[in-house]
VEXDREN-2710 file (C-alpha; in Angstrom, 1 decimal):
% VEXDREN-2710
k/r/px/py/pz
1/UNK/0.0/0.0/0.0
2/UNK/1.0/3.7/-0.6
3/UNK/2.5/5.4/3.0
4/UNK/2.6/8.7/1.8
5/UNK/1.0/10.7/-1.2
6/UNK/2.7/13.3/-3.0
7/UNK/1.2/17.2/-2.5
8/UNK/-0.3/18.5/-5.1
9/UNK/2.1/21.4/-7.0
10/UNK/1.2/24.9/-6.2
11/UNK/0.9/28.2/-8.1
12/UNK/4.3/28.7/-8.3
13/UNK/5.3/25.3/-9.9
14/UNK/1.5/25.9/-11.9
15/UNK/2.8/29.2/-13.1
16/UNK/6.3/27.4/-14.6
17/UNK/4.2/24.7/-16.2
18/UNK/1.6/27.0/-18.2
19/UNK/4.5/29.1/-19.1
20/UNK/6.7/26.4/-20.1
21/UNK/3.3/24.8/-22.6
22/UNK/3.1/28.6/-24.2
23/UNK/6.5/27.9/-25.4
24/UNK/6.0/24.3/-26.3
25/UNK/2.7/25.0/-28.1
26/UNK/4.5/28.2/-29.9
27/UNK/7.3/25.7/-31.0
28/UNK/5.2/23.2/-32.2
29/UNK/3.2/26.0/-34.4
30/UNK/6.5/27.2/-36.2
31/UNK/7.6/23.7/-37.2
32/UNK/4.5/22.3/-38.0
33/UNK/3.8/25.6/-40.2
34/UNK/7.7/25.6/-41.9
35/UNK/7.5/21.8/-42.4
36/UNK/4.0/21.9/-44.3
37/UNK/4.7/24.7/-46.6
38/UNK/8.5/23.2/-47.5
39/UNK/7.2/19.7/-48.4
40/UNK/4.3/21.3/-50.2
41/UNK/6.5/22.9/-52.2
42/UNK/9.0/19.9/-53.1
43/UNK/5.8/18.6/-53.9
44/UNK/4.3/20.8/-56.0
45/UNK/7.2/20.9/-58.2
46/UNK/6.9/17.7/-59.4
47/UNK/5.0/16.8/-62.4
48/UNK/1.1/15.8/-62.4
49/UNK/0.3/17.6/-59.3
50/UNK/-1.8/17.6/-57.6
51/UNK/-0.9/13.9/-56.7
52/UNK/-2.3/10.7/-55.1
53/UNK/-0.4/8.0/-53.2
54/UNK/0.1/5.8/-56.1
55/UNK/1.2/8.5/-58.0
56/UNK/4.2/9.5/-55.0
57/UNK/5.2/6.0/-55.0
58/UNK/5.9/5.1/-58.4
59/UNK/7.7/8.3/-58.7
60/UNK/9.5/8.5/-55.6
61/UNK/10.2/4.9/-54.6
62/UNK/8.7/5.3/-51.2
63/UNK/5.9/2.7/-49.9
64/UNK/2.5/3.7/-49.9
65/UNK/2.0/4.0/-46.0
66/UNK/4.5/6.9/-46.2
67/UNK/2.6/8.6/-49.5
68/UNK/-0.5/8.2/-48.0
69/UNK/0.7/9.5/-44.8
70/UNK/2.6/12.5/-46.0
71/UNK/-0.6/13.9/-48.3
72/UNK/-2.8/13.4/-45.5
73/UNK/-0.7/15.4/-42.8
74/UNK/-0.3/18.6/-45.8
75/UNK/-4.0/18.1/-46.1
76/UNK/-4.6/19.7/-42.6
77/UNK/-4.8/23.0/-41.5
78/UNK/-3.4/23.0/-38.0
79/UNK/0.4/22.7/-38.1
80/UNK/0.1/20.7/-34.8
81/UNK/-2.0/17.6/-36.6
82/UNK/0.2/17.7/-39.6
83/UNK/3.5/16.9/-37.2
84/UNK/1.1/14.5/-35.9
85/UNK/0.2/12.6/-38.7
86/UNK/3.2/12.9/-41.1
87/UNK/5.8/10.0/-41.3
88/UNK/9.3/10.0/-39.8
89/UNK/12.2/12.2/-40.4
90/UNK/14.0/9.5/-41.9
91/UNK/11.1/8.8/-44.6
92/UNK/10.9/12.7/-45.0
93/UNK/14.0/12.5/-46.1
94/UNK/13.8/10.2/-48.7
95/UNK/10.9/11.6/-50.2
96/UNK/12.6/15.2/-50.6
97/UNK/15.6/13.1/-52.0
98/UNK/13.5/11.1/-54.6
99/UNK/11.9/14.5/-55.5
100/UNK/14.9/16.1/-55.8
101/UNK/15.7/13.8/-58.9
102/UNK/12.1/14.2/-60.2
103/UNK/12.5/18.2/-60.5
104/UNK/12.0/19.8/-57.5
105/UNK/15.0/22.4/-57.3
106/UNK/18.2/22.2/-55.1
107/UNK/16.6/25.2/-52.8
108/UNK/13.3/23.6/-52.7
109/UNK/15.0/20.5/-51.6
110/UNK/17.3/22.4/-49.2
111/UNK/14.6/24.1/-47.2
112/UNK/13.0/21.5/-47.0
113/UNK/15.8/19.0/-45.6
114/UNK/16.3/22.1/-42.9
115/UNK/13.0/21.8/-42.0
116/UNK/12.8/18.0/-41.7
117/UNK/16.4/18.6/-39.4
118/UNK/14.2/20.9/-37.4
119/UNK/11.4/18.4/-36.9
120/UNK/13.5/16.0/-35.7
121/UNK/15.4/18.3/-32.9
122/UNK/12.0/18.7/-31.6
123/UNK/11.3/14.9/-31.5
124/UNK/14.6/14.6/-29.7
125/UNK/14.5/17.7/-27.2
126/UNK/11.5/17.9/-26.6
127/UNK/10.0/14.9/-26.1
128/UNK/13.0/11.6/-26.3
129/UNK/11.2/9.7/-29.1
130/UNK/8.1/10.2/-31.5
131/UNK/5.3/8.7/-29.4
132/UNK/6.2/10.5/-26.9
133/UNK/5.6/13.8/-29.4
134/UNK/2.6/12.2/-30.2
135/UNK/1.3/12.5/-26.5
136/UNK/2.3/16.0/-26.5
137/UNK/0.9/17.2/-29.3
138/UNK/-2.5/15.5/-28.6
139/UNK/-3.0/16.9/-25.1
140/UNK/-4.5/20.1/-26.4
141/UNK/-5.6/19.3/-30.2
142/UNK/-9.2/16.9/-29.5
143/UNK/-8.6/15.0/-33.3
144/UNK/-4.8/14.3/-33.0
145/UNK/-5.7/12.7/-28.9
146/UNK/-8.4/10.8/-30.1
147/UNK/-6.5/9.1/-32.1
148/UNK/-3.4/8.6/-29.9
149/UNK/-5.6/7.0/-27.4
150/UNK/-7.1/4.8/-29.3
151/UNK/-4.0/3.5/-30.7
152/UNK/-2.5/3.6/-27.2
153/UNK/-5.5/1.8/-26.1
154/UNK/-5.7/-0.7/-28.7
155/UNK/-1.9/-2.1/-28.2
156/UNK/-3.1/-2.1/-24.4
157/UNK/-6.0/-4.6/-25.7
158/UNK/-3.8/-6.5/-27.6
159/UNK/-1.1/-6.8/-25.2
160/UNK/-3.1/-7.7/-22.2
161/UNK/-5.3/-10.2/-24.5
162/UNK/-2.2/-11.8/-25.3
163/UNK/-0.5/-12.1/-21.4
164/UNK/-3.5/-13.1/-19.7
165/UNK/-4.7/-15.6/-22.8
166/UNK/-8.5/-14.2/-23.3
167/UNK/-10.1/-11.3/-24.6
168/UNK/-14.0/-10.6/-25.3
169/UNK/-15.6/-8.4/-27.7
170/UNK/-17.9/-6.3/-25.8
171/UNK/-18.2/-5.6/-21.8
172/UNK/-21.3/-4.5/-20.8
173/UNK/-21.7/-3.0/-17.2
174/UNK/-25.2/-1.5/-16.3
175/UNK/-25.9/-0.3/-12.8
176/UNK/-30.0/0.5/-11.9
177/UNK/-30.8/2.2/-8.6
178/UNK/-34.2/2.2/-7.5
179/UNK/-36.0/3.0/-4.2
180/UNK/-35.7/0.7/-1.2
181/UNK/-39.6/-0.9/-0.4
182/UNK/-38.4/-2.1/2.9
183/UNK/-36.5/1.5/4.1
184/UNK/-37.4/5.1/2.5
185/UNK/-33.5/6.1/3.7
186/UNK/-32.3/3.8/1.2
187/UNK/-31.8/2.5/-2.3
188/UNK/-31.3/-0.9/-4.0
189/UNK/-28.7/-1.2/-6.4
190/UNK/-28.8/-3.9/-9.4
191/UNK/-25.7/-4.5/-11.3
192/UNK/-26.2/-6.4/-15.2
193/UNK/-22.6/-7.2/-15.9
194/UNK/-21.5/-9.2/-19.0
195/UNK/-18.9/-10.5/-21.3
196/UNK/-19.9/-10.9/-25.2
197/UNK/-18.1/-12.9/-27.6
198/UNK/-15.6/-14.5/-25.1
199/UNK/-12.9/-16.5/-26.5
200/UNK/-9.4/-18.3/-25.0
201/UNK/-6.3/-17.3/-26.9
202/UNK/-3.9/-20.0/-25.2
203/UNK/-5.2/-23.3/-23.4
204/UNK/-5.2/-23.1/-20.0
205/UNK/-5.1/-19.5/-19.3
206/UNK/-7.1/-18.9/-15.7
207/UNK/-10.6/-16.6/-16.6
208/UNK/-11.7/-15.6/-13.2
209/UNK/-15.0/-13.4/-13.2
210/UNK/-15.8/-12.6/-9.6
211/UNK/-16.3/-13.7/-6.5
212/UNK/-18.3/-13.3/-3.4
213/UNK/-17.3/-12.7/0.5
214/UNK/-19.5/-15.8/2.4
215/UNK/-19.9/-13.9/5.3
216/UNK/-21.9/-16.0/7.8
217/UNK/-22.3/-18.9/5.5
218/UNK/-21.0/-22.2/6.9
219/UNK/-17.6/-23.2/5.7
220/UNK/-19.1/-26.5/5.4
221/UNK/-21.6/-25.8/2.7
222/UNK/-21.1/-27.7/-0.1
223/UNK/-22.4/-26.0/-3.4
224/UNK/-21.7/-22.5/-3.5
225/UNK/-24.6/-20.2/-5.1
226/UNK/-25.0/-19.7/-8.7
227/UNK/-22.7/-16.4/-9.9
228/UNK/-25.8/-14.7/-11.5
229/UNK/-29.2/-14.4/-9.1
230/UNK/-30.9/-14.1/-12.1
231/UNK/-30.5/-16.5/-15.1
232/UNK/-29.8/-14.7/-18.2
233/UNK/-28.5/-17.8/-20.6
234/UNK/-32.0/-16.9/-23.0
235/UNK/-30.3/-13.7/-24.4
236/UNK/-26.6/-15.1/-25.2
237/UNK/-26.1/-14.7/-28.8
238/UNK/-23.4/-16.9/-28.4
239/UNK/-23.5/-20.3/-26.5
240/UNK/-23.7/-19.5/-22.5
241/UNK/-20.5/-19.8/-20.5
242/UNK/-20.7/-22.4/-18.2
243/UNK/-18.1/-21.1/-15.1
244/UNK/-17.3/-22.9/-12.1
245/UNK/-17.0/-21.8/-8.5
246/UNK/-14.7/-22.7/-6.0
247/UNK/-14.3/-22.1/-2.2
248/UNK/-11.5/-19.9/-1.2
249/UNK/-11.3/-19.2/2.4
250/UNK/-14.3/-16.5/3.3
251/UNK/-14.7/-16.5/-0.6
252/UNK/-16.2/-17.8/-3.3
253/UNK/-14.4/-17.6/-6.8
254/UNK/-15.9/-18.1/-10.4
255/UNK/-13.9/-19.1/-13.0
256/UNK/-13.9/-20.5/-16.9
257/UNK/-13.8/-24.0/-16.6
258/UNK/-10.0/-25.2/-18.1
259/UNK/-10.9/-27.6/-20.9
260/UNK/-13.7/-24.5/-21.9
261/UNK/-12.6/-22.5/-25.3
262/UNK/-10.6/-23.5/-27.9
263/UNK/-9.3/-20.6/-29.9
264/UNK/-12.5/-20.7/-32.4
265/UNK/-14.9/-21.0/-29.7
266/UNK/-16.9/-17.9/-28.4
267/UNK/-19.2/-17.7/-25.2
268/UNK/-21.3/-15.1/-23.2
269/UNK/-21.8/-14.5/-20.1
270/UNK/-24.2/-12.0/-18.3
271/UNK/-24.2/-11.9/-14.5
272/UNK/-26.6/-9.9/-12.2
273/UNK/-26.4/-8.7/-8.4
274/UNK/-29.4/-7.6/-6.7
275/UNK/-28.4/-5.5/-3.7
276/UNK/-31.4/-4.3/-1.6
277/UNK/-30.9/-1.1/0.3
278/UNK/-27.2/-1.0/-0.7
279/UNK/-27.0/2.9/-1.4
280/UNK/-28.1/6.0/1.0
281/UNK/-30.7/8.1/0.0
282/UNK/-29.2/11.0/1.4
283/UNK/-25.5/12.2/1.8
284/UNK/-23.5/12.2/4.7
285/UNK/-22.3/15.8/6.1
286/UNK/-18.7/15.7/5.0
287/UNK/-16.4/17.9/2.7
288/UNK/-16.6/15.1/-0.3
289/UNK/-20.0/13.1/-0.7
290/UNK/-20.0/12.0/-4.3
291/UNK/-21.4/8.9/-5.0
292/UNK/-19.5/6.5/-7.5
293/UNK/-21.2/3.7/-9.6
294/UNK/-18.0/2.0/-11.8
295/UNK/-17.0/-1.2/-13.7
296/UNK/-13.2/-3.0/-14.6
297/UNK/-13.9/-5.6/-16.9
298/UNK/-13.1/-8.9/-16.0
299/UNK/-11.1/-9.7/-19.2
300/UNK/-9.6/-7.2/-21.9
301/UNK/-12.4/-6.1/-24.3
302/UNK/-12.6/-4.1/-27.6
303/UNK/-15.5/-2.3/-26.7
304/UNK/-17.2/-1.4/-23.5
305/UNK/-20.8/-0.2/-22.7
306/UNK/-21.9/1.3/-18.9
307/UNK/-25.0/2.9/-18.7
308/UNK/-26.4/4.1/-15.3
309/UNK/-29.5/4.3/-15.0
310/UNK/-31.7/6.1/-11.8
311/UNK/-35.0/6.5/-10.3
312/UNK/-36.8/9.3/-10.2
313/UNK/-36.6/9.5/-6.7
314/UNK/-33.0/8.4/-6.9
315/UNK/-30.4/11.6/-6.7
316/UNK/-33.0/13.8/-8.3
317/UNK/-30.7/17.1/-10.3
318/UNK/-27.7/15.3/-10.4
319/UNK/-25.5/14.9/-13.4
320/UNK/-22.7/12.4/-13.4
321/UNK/-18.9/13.2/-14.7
322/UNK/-16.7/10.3/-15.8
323/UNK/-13.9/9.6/-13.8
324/UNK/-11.5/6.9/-14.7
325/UNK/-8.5/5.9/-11.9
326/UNK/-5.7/3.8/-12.2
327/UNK/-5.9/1.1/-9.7
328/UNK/-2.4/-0.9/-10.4
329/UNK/-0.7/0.7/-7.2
330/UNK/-3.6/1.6/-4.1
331/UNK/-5.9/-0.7/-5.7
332/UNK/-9.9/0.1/-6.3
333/UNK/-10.0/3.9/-5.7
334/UNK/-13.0/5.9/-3.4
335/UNK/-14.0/8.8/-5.4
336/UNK/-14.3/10.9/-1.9
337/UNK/-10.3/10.4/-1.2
338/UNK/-8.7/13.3/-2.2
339/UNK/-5.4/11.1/-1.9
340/UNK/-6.3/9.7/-4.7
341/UNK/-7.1/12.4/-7.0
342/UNK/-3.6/11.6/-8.7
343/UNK/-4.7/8.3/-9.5
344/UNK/-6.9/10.0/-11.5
345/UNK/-6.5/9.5/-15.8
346/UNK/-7.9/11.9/-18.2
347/UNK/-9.6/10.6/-21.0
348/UNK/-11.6/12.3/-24.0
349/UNK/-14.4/9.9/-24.2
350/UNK/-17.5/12.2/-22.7
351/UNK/-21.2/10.4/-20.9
352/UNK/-24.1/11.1/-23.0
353/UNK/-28.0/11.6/-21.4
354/UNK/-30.0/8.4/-23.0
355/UNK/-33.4/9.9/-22.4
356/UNK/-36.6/9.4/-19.7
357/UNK/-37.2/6.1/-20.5
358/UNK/-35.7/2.4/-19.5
359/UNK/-37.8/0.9/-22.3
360/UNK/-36.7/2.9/-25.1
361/UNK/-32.7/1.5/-24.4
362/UNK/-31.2/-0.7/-26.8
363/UNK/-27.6/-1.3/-28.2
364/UNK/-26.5/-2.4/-31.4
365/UNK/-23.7/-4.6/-30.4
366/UNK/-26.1/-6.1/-27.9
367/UNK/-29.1/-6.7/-29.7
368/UNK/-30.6/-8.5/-26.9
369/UNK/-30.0/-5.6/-24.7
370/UNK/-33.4/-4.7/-24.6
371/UNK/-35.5/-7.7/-23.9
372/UNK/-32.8/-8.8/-20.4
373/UNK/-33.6/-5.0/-19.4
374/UNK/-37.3/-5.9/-19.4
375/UNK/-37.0/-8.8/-18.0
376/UNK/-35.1/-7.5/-15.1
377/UNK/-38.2/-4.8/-15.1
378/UNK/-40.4/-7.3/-14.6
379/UNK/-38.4/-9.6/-12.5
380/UNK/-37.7/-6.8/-9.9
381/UNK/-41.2/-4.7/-10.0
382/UNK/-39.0/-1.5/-12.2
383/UNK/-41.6/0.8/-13.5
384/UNK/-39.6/2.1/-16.9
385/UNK/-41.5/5.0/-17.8
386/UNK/-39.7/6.1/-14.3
387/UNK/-36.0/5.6/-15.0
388/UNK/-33.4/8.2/-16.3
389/UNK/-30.2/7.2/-18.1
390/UNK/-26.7/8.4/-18.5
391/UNK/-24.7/5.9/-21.4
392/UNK/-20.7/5.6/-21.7
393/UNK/-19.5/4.1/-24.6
394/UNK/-15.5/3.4/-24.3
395/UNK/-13.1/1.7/-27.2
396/UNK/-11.1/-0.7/-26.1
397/UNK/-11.0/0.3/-22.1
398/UNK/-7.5/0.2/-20.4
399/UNK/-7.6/-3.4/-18.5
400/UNK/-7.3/-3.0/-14.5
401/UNK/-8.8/1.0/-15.1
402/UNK/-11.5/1.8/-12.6
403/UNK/-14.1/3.7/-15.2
404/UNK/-16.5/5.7/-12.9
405/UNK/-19.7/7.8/-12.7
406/UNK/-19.8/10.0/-10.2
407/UNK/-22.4/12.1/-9.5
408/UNK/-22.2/15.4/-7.2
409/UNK/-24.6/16.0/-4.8
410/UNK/-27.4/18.8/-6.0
411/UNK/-28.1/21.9/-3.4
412/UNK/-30.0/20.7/-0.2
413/UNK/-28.9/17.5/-1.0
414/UNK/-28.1/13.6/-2.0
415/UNK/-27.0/11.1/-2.8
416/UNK/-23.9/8.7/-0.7
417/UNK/-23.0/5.3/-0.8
418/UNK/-23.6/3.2/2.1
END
């Protein structure tokens, strides 16, 4: 566990950094601006213009990645995106080359050598290698660190499928809060969790879903209760997974059985936890009351889909923000500890307002999504015409990321997790 946290810089330090970006962003503009209108240029003198990637590499000799690269990047109009999306120095340099011998003149080619040497100073001063430019640059320009993440997040995905030898296709986490019949000071919380398109990369590899603490339960008890306390095997689009359960000290674990899942075999797998009077209706008196409803997939995923959806009566006014922590080094994090604000990883995906209405909710990767919610409707007494919805949809979330939303109390008022 973490013995100490680090403070939080002041203005001073705050002050240095905003200063030190101004310059940074400043830099970023003249390159990004000197570098396009060079390589235009070199471009534009060679015959045929204006050209297409086929047309750069039969002239040029360069591969078409770096053709179709290069005309993209001088297709922008913010210097930043073009150093973003434009190949190498290295390839740069061959294309001015090969240019060079197709017409372009020697000054043409000069400048824009100078500027390609300029481009690459910045890739080694300013940031050590070219992702890491990348990262820069897409901290303040929304197109350029869309894509970065993705691409970061992707090669998470595939990296992660690969180690822990599964990977799914779509994780989908809903959470429904509704009023408590048995106490008017409390909610009950019902959690739909799910694994779609579920496949084993290597034999063997240990799929553990959940488990549960047994509190009270006799250690002598034999067979452990089903994972789900609802059955949901009639909406799988793919053959149900059958898991196992097994008795770990004061906790049950549920797990893919090992001769389950050759590497063309898919399952699903929806699991759902009824918790009656789980959440406070009202919050408690302290500086930080937020409540928190979030998932961490059990297994890597491509796609992820967490809607929350509330009761009228439940934390009327409030609107939730998405916060995502990293959990690898203080484990799950409480949104209320400011000690772990640090933990905290900004993202650019956004939570979108799904309307008034439970039974208007579907999904088109989960076509099924629709029917389990009405059957949970029916199965727990939800009236839908009643229930609010906030939907996050997430490419390829960061395995062992805690993706919350949290949801600020309104004035005079709720909500708090209890």
């Amino acid at each position: 566990m973490r013995t100490e946290h680090q403070t939080p810089p002041g203005p001073a330090a705050a002050s240095s950094a905003s200063a030190a970006g101004v310059a940074l962003e400043s830099l970023l503009l003249t390159v990004g601006t000197t570098l396009g209108e060079t390589l235009g240029d070199v471009l534009g003198a060679l015959p045929g213009a204006p050209h297409r990637p086929s047309d750069l590499t039969r002239a040029l000799g360069v591969n078409r990645s770096v053709a179709s690269r290069l005309l993209g990047a001088l297709g922008k109009g913010d210097p930043r995106e073009l150093l973003h999306l434009v190949p190498g120095p290295e390839p740069l340099r061959n294309v001015v080359l090969g240019a060079r011998r197709r017409g372009a003149s020697a000054a043409q080619a000069d400048a824009a050598l100078a500027a390609i040497d300029e481009f690459d100073q910045l890739i080694r001063k300013q940031a050590g290698t070219r992702p890491a430019l990348d990262a820069l640059i897409s901290a303040n320009l929304p197109g350029a660190r869309e894509r970065f993440e993705l691409a970061s997040k992707y090669s998470v995905f595939k990296g992660m499928s690969q180690l822990k030898g599964v990977q799914a296709e779509h994780w989908l986490g809903v959470a429904v809060v509704a009023p408590c019949a048995d106490d008017p000071e409390r909610h009950d919380l019902t959690w739909l969790n799910g694994a779609l398109a579920m496949q084993r990369l290597r034999p063997g590899a240990a799929v553990r879903f959940g488990y549960r603490h047994r509190g009270g339960e006799s250690t002598a008890k034999a067979s452990p209760p089903p994972m789900s306390v609802t059955p949901l095997d009639a909406f799988c689009m793919n053959p149900p997974a059958r898991l196992e359960s097994h008795i770990t000290g004061d906790t049950i674990q549920y797990t893919l059985p090992a001769d389950l899942l050759g590497p063309n075999e898919v399952v699903d797998m929806f699991v759902v936890d009824h918790h009656p009077g789980a959440m406070r209706r009202l919050a408690l008196d302290v500086p930080r009351h937020r409540n928190s409803l979030f998932v961490e997939p059990a297994v890597p995923v491509a796609s992820m889909l967490f809607d929350v959806i509330l009761h009228d009566d439940a934390f009327p006014g409030c609107e939730p923000e998405l916060l995502v922590y990293d959990t690898g080094y203080d484990g799950i994090a409480n949104v209320n500890d400011a000690a772990r604000d640090l933990d905290r990883v900004d993202m650019a995906e956004s939570v979108r307002f799904m309307g008034h209405d439970m039974g208007a909710l579907e999904a088109d990767e989960i076509p099924t999504y629709h029917d389990m919610l009405m059957h949970l409707a029916e199965r727990y007494g939800w009236q839908p015409e009643r229930f609010r919805t906030w939907r996050l949809r997430m490419r390829y979330p960061v395995y062992g990321w805690q993706v919350c939303l949290s949801f600020e109390p309104a004035a005079g008022g709720e909500p708090a997790v209890g």
